[in-house]
C-alpha positions as CSV (number, residue, x, y, z in Angstrom):
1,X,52.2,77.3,123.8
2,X,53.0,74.9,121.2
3,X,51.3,71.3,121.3
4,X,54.9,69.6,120.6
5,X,56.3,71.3,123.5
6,X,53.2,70.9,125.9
7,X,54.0,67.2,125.2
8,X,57.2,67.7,125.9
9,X,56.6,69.5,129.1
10,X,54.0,66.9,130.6
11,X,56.5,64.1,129.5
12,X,59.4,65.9,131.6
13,X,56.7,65.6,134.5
14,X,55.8,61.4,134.1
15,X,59.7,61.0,134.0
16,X,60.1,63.0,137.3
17,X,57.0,61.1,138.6
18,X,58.7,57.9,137.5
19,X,61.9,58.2,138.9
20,X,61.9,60.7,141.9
21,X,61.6,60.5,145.4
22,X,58.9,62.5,146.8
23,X,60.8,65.4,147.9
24,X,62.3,65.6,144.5
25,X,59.2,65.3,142.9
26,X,58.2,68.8,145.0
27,X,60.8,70.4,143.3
28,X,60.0,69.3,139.5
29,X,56.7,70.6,140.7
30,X,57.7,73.9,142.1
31,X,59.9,74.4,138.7
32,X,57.3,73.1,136.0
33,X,54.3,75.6,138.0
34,X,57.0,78.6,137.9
35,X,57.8,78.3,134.5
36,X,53.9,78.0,133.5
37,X,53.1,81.0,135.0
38,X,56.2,82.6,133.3
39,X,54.4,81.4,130.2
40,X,50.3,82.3,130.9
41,X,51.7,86.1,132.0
42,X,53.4,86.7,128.4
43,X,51.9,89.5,126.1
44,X,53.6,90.3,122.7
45,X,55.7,93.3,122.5
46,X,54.4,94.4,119.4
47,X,51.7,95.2,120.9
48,X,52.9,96.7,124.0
49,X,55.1,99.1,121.8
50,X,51.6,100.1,119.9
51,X,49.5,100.6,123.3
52,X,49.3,104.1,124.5
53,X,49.2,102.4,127.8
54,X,52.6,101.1,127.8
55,X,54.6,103.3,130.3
56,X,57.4,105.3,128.2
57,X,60.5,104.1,129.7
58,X,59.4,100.5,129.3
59,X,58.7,100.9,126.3
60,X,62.4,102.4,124.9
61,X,63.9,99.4,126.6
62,X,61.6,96.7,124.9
63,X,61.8,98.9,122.0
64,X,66.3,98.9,122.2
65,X,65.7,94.7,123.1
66,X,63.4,94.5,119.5
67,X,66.6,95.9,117.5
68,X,68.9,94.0,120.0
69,X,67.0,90.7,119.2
70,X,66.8,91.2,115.1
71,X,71.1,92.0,115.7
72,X,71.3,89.5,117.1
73,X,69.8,87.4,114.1
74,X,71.6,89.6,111.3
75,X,74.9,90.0,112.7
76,X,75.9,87.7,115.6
77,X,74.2,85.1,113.6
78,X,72.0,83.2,116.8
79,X,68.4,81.7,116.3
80,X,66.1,83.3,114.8
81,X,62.5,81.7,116.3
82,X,59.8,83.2,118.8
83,X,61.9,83.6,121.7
84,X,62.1,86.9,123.5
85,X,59.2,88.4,121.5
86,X,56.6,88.6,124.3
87,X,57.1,90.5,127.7
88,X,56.4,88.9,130.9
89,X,56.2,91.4,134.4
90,X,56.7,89.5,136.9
91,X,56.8,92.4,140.2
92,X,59.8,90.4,141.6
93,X,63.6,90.7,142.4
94,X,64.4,88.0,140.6
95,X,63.1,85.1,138.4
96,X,64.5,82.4,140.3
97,X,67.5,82.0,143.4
98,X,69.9,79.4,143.1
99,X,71.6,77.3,144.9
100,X,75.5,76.6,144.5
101,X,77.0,74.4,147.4
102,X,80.3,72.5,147.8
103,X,82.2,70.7,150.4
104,X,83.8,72.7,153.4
105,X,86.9,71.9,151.9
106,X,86.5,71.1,148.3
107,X,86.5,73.8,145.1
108,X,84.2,71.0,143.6
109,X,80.4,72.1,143.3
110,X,77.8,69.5,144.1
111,X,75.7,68.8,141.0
112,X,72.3,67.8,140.7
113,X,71.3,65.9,137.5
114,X,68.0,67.0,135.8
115,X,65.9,65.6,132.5
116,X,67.1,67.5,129.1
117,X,69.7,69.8,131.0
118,X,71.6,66.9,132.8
119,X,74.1,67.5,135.8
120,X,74.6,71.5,136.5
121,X,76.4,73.2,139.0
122,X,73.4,74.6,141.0
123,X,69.4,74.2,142.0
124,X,66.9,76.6,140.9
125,X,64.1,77.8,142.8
126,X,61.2,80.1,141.6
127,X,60.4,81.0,145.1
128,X,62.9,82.6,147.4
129,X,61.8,81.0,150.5
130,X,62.3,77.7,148.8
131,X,65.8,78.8,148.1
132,X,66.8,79.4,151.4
133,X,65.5,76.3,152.6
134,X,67.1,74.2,150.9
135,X,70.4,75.7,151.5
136,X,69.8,75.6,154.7
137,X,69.7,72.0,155.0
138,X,72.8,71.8,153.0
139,X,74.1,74.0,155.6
140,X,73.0,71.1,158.4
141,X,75.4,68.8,156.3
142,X,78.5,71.0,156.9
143,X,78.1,72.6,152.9
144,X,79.7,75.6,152.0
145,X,76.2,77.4,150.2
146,X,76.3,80.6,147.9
147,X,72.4,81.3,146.8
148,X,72.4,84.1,143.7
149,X,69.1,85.7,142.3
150,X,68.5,85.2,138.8
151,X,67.3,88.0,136.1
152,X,66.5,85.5,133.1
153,X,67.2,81.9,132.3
154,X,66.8,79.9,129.1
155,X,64.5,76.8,128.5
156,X,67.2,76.4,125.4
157,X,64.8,77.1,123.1
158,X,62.1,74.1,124.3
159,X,59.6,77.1,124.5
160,X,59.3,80.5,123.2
161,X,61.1,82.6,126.5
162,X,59.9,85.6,127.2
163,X,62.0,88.8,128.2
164,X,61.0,89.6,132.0
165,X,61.4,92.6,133.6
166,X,64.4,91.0,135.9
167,X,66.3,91.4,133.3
168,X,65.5,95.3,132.3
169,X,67.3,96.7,135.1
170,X,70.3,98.9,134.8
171,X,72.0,99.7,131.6
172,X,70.8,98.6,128.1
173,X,74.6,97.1,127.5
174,X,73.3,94.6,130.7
175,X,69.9,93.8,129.2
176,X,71.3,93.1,125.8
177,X,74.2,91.5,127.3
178,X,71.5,89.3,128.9
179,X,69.6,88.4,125.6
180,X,72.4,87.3,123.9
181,X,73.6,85.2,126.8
182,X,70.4,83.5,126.9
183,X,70.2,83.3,123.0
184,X,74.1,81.6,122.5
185,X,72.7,78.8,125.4
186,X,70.4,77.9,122.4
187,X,73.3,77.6,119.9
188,X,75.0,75.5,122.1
189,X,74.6,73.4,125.4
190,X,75.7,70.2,126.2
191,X,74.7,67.9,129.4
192,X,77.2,67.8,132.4
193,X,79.6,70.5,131.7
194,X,77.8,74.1,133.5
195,X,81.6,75.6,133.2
196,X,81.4,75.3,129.3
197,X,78.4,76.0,128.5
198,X,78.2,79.9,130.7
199,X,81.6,80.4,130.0
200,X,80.8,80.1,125.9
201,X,77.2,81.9,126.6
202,X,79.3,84.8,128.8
203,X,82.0,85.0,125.8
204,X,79.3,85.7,123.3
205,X,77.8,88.6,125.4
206,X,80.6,90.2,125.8
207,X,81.5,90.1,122.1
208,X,78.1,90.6,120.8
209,X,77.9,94.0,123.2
210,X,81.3,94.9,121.9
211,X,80.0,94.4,118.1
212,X,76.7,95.9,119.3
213,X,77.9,99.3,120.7
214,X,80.6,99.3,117.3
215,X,77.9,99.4,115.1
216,X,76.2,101.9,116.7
217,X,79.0,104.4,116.4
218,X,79.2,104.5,120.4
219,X,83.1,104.2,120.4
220,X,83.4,106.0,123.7
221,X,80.8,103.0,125.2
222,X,83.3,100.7,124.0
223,X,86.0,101.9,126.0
224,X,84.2,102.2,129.2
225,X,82.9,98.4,127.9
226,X,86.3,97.3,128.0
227,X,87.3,98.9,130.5
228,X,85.0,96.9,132.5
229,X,85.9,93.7,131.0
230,X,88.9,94.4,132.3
231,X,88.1,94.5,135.6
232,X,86.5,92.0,135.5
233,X,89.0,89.9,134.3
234,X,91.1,91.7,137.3
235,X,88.8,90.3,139.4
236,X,89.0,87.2,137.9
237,X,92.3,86.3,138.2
238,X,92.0,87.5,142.4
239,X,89.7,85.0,142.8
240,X,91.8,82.6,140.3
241,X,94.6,83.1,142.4
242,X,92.5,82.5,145.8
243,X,91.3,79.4,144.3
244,X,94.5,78.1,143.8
245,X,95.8,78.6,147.0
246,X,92.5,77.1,148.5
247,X,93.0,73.5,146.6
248,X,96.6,73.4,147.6
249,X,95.9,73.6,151.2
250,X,92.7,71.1,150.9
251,X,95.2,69.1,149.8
252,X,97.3,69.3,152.9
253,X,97.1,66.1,155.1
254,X,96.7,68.3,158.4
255,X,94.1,68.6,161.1
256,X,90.7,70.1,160.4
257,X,91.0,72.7,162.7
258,X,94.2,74.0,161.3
259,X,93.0,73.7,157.5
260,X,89.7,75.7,158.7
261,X,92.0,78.6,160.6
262,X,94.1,78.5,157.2
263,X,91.2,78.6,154.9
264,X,90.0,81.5,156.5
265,X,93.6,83.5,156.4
266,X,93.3,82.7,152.9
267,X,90.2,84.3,152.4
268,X,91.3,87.2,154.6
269,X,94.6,87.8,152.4
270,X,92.1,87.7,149.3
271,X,89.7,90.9,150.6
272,X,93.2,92.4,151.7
273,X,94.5,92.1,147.9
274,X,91.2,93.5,146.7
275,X,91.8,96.6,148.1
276,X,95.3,97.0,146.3
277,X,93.3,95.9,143.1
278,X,90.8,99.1,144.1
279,X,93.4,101.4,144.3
280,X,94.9,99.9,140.8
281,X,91.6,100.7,139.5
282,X,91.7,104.2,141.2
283,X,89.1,103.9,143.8
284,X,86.6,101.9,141.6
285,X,84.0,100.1,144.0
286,X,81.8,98.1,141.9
287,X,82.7,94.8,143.8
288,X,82.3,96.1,147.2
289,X,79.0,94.4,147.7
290,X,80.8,91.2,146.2
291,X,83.4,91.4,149.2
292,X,81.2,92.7,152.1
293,X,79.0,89.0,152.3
294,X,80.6,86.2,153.5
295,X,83.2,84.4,150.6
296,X,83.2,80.5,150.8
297,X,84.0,77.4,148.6
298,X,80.6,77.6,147.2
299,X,80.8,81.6,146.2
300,X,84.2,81.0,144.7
301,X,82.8,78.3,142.2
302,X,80.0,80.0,141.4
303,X,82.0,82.7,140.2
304,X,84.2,80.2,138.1
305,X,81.5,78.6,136.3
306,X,80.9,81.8,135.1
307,X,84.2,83.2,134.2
308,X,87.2,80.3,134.3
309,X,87.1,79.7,130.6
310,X,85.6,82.9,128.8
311,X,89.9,83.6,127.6
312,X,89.9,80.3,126.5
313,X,87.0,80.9,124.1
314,X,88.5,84.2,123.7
315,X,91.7,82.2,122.4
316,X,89.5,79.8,120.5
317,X,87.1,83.1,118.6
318,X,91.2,84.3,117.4
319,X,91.5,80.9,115.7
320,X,88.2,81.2,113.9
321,X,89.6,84.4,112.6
322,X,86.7,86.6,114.9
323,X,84.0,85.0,112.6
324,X,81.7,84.3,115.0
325,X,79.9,81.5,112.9
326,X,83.0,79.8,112.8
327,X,83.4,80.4,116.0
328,X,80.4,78.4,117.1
329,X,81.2,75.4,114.5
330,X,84.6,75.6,116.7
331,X,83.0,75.2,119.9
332,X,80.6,72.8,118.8
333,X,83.2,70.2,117.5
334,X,85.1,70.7,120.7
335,X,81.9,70.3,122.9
336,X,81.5,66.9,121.0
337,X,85.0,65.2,122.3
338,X,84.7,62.9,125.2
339,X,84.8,64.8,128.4
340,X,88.5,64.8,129.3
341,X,90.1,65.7,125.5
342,X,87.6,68.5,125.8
343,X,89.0,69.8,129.3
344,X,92.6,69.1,127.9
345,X,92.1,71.4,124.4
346,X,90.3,73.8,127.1
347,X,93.5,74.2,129.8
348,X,95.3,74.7,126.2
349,X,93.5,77.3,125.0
350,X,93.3,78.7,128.9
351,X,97.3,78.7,128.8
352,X,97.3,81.3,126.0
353,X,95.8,84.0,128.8
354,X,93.7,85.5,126.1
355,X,91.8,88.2,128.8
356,X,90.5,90.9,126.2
357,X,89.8,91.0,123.0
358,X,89.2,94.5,120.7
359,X,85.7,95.2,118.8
């Protein structure tokens, strides 16, 4: 590890000192001893993919993310530096669980406010366990609570991240998809705003797989890619939809009781529209697991910070022509207006319902 960024790391841990509470001082603790152990477990790829040792099928993916990552560089045009050239196994599920809440009847997220990533939509966890108690407590304070495993997360380029095998399962279009969302966080982030910055992270995955799989001659991928996208977007809109009907009626001045009996009709209607949207897609079942766990406030925003804006950077990538440098100087000047002309130029570009876009 770099001595700049060791400094930086042990200053991160005097601030916390300095200004937390004790019990949020467990949690800087928890976070800086995960992310340390991340770090000591690292080996270099190049040296995995030159060890007879290295089991075979490990090494083809580390060998697909090593062209993935120099692609990356060459074509979709994000930082070249020393991230995702070491391997990290770490024998889990996931690298960290976290944990979105939000009022019983609010489409708000709570935010907690951090040093260098300011005010996100969730809490991170490196320990499962940890997870789950913590939402459990938000549960004791009448919180709706969604808590999501992670595969990978990005220290936005504050150390050199490693590729873990979290993120190796399934398909290579999900593990590259993954590296280039984690790369795009390093082109841009700002503080406060978790809806912009994975929405613009999500936007560049998809469009850097697209450009990917093109450029491999896989044409018939890019169709079942799309196709995907589609649904996605499909889904999307559902939950859009849901959404909207959701903060109408938490804006209804009427009894608890009745706003928690129509809440749940709401989400009823929504699982009965899904399976019209299933037979739309004829038969297609990839978000059964989605729709078989209990939906509240907190699993509809997560969701949303995720998805709500990837058409309007889709919108805004048309503008810049589908030059994804200019692209990025695009988002960048509009991630520097104050906080409400940026969400105004963002429902704008929303408006223009830009769901899909061709390779």
């Amino acid at each position: 590890m770099r001595l700049h960024r060791i400094i930086a790391l042990v200053s991160l841990i005097v601030l916390a000192v300095l200004l937390s509470s004790c019990g949020t001082l467990g949690y800087y603790s928890q976070a800086v001893s995960g992310h340390l152990k991340l770090m000591s477990a690292r080996e270099p790829i190049d040296e995995l993919l030159n060890s007879e040792s290295t089991d075979a099928e490990l090494r083809k993916k580390l060998q697909t993310l090593v062209d993935a990552r120099q692609y990356a560089v060459d074509v979709l045009k994000l930082p070249d530096n020393d991230s995702y050239n070491t391997y990290a196994a770490t024998g889990r599920a996931y690298v960290t669980w976290n944990v979105v809440a939000a009022e019983e009847f609010s489409l708000r997220a709570k935010t907690w406010c951090f040093p260098v990533a300011g005010c996100v939509n969730y809490k991170g966890y490196f320990a499962e366990e940890d997870a789950y108690a913590y939402a459990k407590k938000l549960l004791d304070e009448n919180y709706d609570v969604n808590v999501g495993g992670a595969s990978a997360y990005s220290t936005l380029g504050w150390f050199d991240d490693p590729v873990l095998d979290t993120m190796l399962r399934g398909s290579d279009t999900r593990f590259v998809g993954t590296l280039f969302h984690e790369l795009a966080h390093q082109v841009l982030y700002i503080k406060d705003d978790s809806n912009f910055n994975e929405a613009f992270a999500s936007f560049v995955e998809q469009e850097g797989v697209r450009t990917w799989l093109r450029d491999r001659d896989e044409s018939e991928r890019i169709e079942q890619f799309n196709l995907q996208l589609a649904r996605n977007a499909d889904f999307s809109e559902l939950l859009k939809k849901s959404r909207s009907k959701l903060a109408a009626l938490y804006n209804e001045n009427i009894d608890d009781t009745i706003k928690r009996a129509k809440k749940k009709a709401v989400i009823e209607d929504m699982r009965s529209d899904y399976q019209a949207l299933k037979e739309s897609w004829g038969g297609y079942s990839g978000y059964d697991g989605w729709f078989s766990r209990d939906i509240n406030n907190a699993r509809l925003v997560s969701v949303a910070t995720y998805r709500k804006l990837i058409p309007a950077f889709a919108a805004m990538y048309i503008d810049a022509n589908k030059v994804l440098p200019d692209f990025y100087i695009k988002a960048k000047e509009i991630a520097g207006l104050p906080t409400e002309e940026r969400n105004a130029l963002m429902d704008e570009y929303l408006a223009r319902d830009v769901k899909l876009l061709s390779p």
